[in-house]
N, C-alpha and C positions, 0 to 999 in steps of 0.2 A: 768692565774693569780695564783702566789703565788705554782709556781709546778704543776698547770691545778689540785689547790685543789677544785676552782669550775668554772664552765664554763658556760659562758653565756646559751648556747645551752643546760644546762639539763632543761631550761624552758618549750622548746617546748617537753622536753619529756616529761614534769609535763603536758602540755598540753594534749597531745597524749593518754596517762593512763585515764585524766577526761573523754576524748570521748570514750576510752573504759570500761566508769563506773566503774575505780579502784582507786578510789580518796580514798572509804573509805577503801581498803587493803593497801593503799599507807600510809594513816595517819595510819592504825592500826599497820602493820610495825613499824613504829617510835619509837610511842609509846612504843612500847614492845621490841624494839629494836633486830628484825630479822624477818624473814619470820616465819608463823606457822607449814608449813608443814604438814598440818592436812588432807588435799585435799588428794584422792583414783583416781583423774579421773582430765584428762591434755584436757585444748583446743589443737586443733589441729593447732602448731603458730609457732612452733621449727623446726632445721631442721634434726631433728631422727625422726619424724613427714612423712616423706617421704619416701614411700616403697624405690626408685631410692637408698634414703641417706643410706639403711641400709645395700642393698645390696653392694653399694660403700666401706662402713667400712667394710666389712668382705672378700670381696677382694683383700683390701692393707692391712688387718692382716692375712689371712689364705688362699688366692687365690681362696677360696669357697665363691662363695655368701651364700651358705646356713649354713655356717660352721661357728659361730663366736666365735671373743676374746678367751672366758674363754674354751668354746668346745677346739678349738686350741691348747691351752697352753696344760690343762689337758693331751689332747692327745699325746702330747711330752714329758712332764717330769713325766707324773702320768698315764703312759699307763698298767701298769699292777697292780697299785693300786687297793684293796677292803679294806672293813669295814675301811674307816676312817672316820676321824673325821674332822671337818669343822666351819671357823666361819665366819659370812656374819656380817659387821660393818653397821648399815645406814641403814637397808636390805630395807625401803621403803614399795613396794605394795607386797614384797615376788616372785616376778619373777625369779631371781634366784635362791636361795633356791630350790625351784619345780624342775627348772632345773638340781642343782646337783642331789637332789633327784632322778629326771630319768634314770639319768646317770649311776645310779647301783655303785657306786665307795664307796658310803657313808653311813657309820650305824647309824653316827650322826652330823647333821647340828644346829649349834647351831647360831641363828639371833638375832641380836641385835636392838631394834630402839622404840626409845623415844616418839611416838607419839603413845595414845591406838588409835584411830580410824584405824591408819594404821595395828597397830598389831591387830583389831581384824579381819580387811578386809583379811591380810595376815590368819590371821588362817583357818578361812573359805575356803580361798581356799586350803590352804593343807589339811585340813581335806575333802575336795571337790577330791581331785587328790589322795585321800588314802595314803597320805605323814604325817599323825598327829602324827606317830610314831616313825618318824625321825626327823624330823625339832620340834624346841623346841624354842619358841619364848622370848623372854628379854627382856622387858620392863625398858628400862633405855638411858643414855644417854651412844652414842658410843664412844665419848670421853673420857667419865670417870668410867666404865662400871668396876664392879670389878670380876674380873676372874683368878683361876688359871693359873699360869704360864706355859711353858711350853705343852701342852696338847694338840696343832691342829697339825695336817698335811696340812693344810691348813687355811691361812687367804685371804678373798677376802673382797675389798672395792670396791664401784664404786662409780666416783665423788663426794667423801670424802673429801681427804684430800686438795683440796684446800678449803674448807670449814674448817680447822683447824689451829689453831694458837693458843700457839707455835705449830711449826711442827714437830722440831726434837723431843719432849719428845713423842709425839703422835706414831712416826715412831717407838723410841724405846719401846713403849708399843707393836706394833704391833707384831714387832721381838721377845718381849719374849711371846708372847702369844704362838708360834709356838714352836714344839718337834724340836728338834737340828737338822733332817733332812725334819723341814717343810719348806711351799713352800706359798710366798706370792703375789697374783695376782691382780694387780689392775688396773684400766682406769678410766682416771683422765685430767680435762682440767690441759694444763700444761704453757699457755700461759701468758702475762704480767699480774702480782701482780696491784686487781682493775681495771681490765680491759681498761688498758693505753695503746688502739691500735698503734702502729705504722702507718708513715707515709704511707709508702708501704704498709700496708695490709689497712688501710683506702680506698687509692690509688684505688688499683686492686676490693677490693666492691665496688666502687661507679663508676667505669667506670663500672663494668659490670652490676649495679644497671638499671645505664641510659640505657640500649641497653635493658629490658626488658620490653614489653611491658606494659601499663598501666594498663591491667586488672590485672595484675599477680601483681602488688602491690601492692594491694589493701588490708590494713591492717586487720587484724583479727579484728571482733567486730565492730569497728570504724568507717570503711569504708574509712577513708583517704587516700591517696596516698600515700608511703614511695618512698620519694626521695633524701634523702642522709642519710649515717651513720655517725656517729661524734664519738670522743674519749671523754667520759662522766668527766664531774667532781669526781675529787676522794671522795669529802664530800657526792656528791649524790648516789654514790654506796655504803658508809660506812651507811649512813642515809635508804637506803633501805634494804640492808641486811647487818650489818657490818661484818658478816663471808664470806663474796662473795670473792669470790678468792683472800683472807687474805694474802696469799706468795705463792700464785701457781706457780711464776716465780723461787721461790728456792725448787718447790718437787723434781726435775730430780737431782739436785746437793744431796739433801739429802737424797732419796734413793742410790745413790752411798756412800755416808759415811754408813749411817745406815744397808746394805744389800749389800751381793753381786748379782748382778741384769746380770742376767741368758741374759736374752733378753728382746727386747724392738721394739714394731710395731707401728708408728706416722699414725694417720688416717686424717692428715689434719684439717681442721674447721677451717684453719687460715682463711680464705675468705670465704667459705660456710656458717657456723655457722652464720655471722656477716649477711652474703647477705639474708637469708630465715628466720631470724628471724621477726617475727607476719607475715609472707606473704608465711608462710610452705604452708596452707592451701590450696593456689590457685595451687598447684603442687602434685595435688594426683589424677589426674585425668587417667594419664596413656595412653592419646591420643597422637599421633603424633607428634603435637607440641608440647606437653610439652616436650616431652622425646627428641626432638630436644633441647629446651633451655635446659634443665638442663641437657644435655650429652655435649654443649658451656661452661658451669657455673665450672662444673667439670675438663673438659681440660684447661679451664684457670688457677683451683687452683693445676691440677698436674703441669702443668709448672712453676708454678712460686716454686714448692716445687722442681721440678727436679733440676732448676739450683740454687737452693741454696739461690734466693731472701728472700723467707719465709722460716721456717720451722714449722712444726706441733703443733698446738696449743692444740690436744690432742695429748695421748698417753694411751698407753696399755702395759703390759708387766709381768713378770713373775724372781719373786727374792727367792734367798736362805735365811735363816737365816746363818750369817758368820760362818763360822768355824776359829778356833785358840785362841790364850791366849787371854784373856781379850774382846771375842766377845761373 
């Protein structure tokens, strides 16, 4: 209806949220028109929720289960790098930050993120890890965040920028934050703008939905049964959080204008993501069977990425600030 700007079936998700008592985060959203982001601590309902899923991502980026994303990148283009400098957009709960911090590469990490309860969880922990001397927390919004130009060797975002709009002014803030030979790393879903699944990736979830057993989805919280996914209305995703993947359908196009963009590693989630969402839970077990279905779940969404049906609905990757006239 009218573009699938609402769809019968965002009912039963209105549904689904009551039985998992989120009626009143569902109306508090509205009203305030986005998520709060105040939260330090995730049910366990996602599918990074899954030791199997993380090991899986760091394998199609870096061939190491133990090795990920931003380790990776660093260690290829920032291999003999010390004392620089660093800026974490969104930083969240401060997991990465720590991380560079370990890394020995960095004298100063500078984090950026709008929420105090988050900044002060985050401080605590760097002052916990003997990092309080590095990492230096900013309390502001990362969109609009005022900073000298020029000044990182580094800019890293994670699942930001589809949470932004406009994009390109955002991208180009990004780029001048960076010194002329800095280096901008980010992992980003990069999938359809409001989460307008395609036919084929509906498709390939819900056949592989049906073949898994009843216990295994059995929804977080609610206890219901999840038995098919659907392509949500666009007004119900704008009305729950209206930054929700704003134009994540045009970041990959506008990182190639706004940056020259080094490399690039797709981790899938076009069918995973969709399939384990509120039913992570039941896949933490690490028993036989499990590791039987979700090693089925996985071989179905490389194949359909091998031959070209889907492609990656994230992405990771590692860009230059451009060189020449007028960049």
């Amino acid at each position: 209806m009218f573009g699938n700007l609402v769809n019968i079936r965002d009912f039963s998700l209105l549904v689904e949220k009551m039985k998992q008592g989120r009626l009143g985060e569902l109306v508090s959203r509205i009203m305030r028109r986005g998520a709060s982001w105040d939260h330090t601590a995730y049910p366990l309902k996602n599918w990074w929720d899954i030791p199997d899923v993380m090991d899986r991502w760091n394998m199609m980026i870096s061939g190491d289960l133990k090795v990920d994303y931003c380790a990776f990148f660093l260690d290829r283009y920032c291999a003999g790098g010390r004392e620089m400098s660093a800026l974490s957009l969104g930083s969240g709960t401060g997991n990465r930050e720590i991380e560079l911090a370990r890394s020995g590469k960095f004298s100063r990490i500078d984090a950026v993120e709008k929420v105090h309860a988050r900044i002060a969880y985050s401080r605590e922990r760097a002052d916990r890890a003997g990092f309080s001397g590095v990492i230096t927390y900013i309390e502001a919004d990362a969109a609009r965040v005022d900073l000298p130009r020029g000044q990182y060797d580094l800019v890293i975002a994670e699942q930001f920028l589809h949470h932004m709009s406009p994009l390109g002014p955002m991208l180009g803030r990004i780029r001048d934050f960076l010194k002329p030979t800095g280096f901008y790393i980010f992992n980003e879903f990069v999938g359809p703008t409001r989460f307008q699944w395609t036919d084929e990736q509906l498709d390939a979830v819900n056949g592989l939905l049906a073949r898994l057993p009843e216990k295994c989805r059995v929804r977080w919280k609610s206890g219901t049964v999840k038995r098919a996914v659907h392509r949500p209305g666009r007004l119900a995703v704008m009305l729950y959080d209206p930054t929700e993947a704003a134009e994540s359908s045009r970041i990959v196009p506008l990182l190639g204008e706004t940056f020259d963009v080094l490399e690039t590693r797709g981790y899938g989630g076009t069918v995973l993501q969709l399939l384990f969402s509120d039913i992570a839970g039941n896949f933490l077990s690490g028993d036989p069977e499990t590791k039987r279905l979700l090693a089925r779940c996985f071989a179905r969404e490389d194949e359909l990425l091998r031959s070209g049906s889907l492609g990656s609905d994230f992405l990771t990757g590692i860009c230059r600030r451009p060189i020449g006239p007028g960049r």
